[in-house]
C-alpha positions as CSV (number, residue, x, y, z in Angstrom):
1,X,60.1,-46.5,31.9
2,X,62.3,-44.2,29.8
3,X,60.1,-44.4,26.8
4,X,56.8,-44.0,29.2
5,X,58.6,-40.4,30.2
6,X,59.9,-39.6,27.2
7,X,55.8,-39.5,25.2
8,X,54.5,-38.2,28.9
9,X,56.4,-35.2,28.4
10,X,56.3,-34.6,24.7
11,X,51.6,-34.6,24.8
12,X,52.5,-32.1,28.0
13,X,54.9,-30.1,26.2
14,X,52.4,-30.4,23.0
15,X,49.6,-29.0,25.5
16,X,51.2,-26.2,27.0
17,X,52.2,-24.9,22.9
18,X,48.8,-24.8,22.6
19,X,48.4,-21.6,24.1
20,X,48.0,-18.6,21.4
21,X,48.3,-21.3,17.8
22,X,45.8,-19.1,15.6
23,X,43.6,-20.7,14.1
24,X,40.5,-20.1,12.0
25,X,37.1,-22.1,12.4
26,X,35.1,-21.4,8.8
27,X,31.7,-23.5,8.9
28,X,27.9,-23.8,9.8
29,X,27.6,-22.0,13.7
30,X,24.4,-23.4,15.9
31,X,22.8,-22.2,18.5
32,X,22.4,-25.2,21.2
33,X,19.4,-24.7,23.8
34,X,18.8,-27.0,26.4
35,X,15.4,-26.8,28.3
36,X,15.1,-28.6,31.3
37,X,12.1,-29.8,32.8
38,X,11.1,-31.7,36.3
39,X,9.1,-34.8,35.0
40,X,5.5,-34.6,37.1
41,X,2.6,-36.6,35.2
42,X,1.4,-38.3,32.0
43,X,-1.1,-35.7,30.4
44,X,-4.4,-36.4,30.0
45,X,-4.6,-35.0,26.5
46,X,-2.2,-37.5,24.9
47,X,0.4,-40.1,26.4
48,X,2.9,-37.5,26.8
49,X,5.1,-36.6,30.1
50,X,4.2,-33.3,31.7
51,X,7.6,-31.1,32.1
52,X,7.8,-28.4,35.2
53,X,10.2,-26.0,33.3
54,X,13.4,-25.4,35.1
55,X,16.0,-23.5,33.3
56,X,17.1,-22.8,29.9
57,X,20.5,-22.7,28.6
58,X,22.1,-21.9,25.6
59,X,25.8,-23.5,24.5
60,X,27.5,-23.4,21.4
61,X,27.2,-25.7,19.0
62,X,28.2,-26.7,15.3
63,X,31.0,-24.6,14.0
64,X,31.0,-22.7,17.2
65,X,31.4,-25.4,19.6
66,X,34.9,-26.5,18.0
67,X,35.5,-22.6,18.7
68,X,34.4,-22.7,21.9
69,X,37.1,-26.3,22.8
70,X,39.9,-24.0,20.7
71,X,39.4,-21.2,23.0
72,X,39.2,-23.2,26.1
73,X,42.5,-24.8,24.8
74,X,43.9,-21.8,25.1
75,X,44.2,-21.1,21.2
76,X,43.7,-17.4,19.4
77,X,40.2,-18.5,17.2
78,X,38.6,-16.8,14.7
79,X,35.1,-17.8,13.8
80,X,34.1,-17.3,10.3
81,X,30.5,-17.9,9.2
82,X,26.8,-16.6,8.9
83,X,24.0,-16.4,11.6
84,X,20.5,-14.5,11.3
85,X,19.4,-11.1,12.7
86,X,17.1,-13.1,15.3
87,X,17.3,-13.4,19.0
88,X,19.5,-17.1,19.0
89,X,22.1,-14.9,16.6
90,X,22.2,-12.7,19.5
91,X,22.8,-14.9,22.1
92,X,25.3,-16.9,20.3
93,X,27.5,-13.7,19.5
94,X,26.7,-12.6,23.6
95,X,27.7,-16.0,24.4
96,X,31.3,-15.6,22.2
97,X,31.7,-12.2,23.9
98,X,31.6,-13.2,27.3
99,X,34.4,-15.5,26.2
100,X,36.3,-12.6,24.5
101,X,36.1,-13.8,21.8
102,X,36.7,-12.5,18.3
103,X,33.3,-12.0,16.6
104,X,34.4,-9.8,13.7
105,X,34.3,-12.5,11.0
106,X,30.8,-13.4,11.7
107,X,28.6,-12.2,9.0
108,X,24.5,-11.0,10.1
109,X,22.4,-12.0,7.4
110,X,18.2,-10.5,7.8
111,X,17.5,-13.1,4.9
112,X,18.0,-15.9,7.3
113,X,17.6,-17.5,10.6
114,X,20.3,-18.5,13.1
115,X,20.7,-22.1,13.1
116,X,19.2,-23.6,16.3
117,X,19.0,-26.8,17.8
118,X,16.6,-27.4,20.8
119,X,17.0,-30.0,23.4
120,X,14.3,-30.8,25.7
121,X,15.4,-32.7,28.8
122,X,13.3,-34.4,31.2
123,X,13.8,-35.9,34.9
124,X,13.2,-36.2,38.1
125,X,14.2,-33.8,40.9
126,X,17.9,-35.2,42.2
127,X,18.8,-37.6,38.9
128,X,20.3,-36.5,35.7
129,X,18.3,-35.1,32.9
130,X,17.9,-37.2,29.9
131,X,17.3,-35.8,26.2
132,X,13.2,-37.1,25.0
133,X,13.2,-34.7,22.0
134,X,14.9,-32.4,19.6
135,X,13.8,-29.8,17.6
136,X,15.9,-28.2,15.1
137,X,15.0,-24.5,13.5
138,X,17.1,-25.0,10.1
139,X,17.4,-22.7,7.3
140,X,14.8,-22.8,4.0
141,X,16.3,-20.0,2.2
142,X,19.8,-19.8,0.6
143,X,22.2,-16.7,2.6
144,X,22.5,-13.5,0.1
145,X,25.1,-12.7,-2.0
146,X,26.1,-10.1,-0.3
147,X,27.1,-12.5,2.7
148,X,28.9,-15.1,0.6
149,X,31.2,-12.4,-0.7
150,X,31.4,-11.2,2.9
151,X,32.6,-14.5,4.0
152,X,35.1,-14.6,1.0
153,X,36.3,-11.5,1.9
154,X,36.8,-12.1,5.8
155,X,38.5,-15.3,4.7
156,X,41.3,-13.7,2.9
157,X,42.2,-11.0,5.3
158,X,42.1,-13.0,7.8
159,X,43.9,-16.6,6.8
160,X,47.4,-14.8,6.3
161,X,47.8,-15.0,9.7
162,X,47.1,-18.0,10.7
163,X,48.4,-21.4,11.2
164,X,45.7,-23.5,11.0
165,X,41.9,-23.8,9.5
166,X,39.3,-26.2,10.6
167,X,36.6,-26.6,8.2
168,X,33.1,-27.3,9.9
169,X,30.5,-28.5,7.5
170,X,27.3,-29.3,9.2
171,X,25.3,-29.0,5.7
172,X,24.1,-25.5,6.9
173,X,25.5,-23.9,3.4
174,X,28.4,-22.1,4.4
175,X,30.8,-24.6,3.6
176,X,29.3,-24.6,-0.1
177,X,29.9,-20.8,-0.7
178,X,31.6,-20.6,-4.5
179,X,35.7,-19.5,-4.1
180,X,35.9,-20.7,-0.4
181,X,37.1,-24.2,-0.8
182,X,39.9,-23.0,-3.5
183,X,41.0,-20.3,-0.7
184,X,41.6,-23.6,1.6
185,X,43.2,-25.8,-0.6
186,X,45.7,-22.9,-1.3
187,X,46.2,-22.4,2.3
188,X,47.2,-26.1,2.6
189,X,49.8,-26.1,-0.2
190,X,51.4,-23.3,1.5
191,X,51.7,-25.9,4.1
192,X,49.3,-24.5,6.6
193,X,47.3,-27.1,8.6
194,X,43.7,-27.3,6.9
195,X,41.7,-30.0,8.7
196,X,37.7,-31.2,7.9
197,X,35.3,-32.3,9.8
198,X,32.5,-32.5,7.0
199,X,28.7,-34.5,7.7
200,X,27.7,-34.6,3.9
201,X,30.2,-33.6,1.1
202,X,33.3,-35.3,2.1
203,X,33.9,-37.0,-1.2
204,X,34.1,-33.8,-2.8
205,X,37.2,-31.8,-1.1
206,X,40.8,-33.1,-1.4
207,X,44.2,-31.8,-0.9
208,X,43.9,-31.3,3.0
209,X,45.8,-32.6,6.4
210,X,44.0,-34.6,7.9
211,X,39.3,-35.3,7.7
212,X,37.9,-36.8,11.1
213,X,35.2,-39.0,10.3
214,X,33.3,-41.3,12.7
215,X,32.8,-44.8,11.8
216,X,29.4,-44.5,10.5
217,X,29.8,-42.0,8.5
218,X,32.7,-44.3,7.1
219,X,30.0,-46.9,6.0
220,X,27.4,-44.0,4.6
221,X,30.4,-43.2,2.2
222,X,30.6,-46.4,1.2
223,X,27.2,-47.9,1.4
224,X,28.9,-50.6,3.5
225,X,28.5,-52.1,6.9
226,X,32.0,-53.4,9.2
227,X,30.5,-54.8,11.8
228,X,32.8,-53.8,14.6
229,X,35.5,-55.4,12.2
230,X,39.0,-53.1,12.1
231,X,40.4,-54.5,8.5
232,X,36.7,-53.3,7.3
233,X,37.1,-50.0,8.8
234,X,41.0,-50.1,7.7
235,X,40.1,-50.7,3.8
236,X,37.6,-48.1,3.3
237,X,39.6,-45.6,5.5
238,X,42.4,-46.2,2.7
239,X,40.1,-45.5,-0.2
240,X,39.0,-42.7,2.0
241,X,42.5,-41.6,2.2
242,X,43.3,-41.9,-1.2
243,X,40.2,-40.2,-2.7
244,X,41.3,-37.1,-0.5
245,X,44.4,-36.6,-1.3
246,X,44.7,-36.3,2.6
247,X,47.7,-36.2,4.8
248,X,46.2,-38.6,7.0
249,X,42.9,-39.6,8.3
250,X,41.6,-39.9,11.8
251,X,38.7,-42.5,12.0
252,X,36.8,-42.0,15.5
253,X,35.4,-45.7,16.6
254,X,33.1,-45.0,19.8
255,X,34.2,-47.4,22.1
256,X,36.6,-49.2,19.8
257,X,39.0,-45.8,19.9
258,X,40.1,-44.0,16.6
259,X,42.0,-45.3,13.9
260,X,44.9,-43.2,12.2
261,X,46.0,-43.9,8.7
262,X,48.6,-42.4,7.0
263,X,48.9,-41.3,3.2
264,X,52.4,-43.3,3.4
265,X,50.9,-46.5,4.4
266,X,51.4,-46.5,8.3
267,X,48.7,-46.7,10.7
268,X,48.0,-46.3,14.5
269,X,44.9,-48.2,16.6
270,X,44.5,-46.1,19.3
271,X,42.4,-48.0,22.4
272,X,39.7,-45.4,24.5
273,X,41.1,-44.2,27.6
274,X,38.8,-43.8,30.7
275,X,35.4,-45.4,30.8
276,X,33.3,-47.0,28.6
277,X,30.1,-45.7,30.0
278,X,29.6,-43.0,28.2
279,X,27.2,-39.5,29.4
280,X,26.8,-37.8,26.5
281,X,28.4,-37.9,22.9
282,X,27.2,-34.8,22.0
283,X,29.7,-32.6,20.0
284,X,32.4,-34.8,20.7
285,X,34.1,-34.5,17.3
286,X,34.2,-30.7,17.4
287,X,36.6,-31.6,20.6
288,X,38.6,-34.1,18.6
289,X,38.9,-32.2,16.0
290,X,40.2,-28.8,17.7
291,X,42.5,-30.6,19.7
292,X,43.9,-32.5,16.3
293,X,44.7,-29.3,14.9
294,X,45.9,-27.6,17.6
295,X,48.5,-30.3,18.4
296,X,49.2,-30.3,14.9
297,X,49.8,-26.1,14.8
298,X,52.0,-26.2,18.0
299,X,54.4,-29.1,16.1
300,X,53.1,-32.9,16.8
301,X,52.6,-35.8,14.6
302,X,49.8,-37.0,13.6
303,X,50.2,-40.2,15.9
304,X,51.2,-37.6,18.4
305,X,48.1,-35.6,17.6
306,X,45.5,-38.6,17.4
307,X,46.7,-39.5,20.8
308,X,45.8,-36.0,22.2
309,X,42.7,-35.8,20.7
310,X,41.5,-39.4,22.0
311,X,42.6,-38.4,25.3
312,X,40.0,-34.8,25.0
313,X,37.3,-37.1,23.3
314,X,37.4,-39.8,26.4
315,X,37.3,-36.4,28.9
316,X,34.4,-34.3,27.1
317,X,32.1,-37.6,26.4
318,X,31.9,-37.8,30.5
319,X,30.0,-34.6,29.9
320,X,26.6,-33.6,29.7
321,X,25.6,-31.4,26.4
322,X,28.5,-29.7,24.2
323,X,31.0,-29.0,26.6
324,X,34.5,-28.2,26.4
325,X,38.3,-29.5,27.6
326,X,40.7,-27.1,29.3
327,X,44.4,-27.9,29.3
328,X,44.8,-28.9,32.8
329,X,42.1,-31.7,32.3
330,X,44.6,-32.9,29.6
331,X,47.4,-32.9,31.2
332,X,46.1,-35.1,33.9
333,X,44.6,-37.6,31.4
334,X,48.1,-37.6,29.9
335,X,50.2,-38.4,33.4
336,X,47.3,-41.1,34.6
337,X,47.9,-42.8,31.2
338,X,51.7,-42.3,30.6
């Protein structure tokens, strides 16, 4: 029972040092726009559904939904990254204001659009909507110099005063822009927490904390399928390790949990918590991710960390679209489960 107590109160006391870790967020930010639509008939032009709009809304997503679960953590973000002179760039920086939230690192480039990702979501009157398509508005030309050295620039003045960075490379280009990664590294070798969440270009960053792959990205690194099977999962997560030069990795499983493995050769299998029937994994790692670091800035372990973050994944997947986790919900999570 002692021991049950004893971890109960260190994720609390973890959580409540959240409040004001400063952290950075450098990466690709998305617009997310949901538009929902009361299913009717089958058109006769084509075997499509008929949608009655209802409402549109517009989240953050990418880059700026792990700013979004930082600042509903109660973290002090700073977003860092490029978005278009277009109407969804205005919205997303109207949407960061209304959360007071910093917006001064964001760079406006004319030579681009703002990364948008639309969601159409169809149902009936009194049931939950379900996704039938997505249509992404993605970027064809490369942002100006002008804004890279921007970025740079911002990234500097800004990163002395922080404790933590999380990388977020959707692909987009930001992550990409020359100087930025050295910048990073340095950060971490002054032993600030520097933590990745990276789609495509994993293989080629090392010397960080901690990276937060899922498990099929695990098997796109390695051209390899595991099958469900953990000593699979385990192997290439060491090579993964090692390759990085990492801290630690955090290996997020779905169902199965996450996996933690350690640059010194101990590891941690950490079960789901909650249900198995999931709503909606939609920006899920941007949640595991933020908490990760921000238990890491306010002074846990990584096992302590993982634990934390696992407990925010099992919360925000009971959620529809990119949501969020506030404190509170955690702490609950943490004295149902300890």
């Amino acid at each position: 029972m002692k021991d049950r107590k004893d971890k109960r109160e260190i994720f609390i006391e973890l959580v409540k040092n959240f409040k004001k870790r400063k952290i950075i967020v450098v990466g690709d930010l998305i617009l997310d726009e949901y538009v929902y639509g009361l299913t009717t008939r089958v058109s006769r032009e084509a075997p499509v559904l008929i949608l009655k709009h209802d409402k549109t809304e517009y989240k953050l997503g990418g880059a700026a939904n792990a700013i979004n679960n930082l600042h509903s953590l109660g973290a002090s973000v700073t977003p860092i990254g490029i978005i278009g002179k277009d109407e969804a760039g205005e919205n997303l920086l109207e949407i960061l204001k209304q959360k007071k939230i910093v917006t001064d690192g964001i760079v406006i480039d004319p030579k681009v659009n703002t990364i948008t990702k639309t969601r159409i979501m169809a149902g009936g009157k009194n049931i939950i909507k379900q996704q039938v398509i997505r249509i992404d508005r993605e970027n064809e030309k490369k942002f100006g110099n002008s804004s890279s050295k921007k970025i740079i620039d911002i990234l500097r003045s800004k990163i002395v005063d922080v404790e933590g960075v999380i990388f977020s490379d959707y692909g987009y280009g930001v992550c990409t822009i020359p100087n930025l990664r050295e910048i990073l590294f340095d950060f971490h070798s002054r032993r600030g927490v520097f933590t990745i969440d990276s789609r495509f270009d994993l293989l080629k960053l090392k010397n960080i904390t901690a990276a937060t792959p899922n498990e099929s990205e695990l098997e796109e690194l390695f051209k390899t399928k595991f099958n469900g099977n953990l000593q699979k999962v385990k192997k290439a997560g060491t090579k993964l390790l090692n390759k990085l030069a990492s801290d630690f990795i955090l290996i997020t499983r779905g169902s199965k949990g996450m996996l933690v493995l350690k640059s010194n050769g101990e590891s941690c299998n950490i079960p789901i918590v909650g249900s198995d029937k999931i709503v909606d994994v939609t920006g899920a790692g941007d949640t595991v991710i933020s908490i990760l670091t921000c238990a890491l800035c306010a002074g846990g372990n990584p096992f302590e960390s993982a634990h934390l973050a696992n407990y925010g994944g099992g919360i925000v997947v009971m959620k529809a679209g990119t949501a969020s986790v506030s404190p509170m919900e955690l702490i609950n999570v943490i004295k149902k489960y300890n």
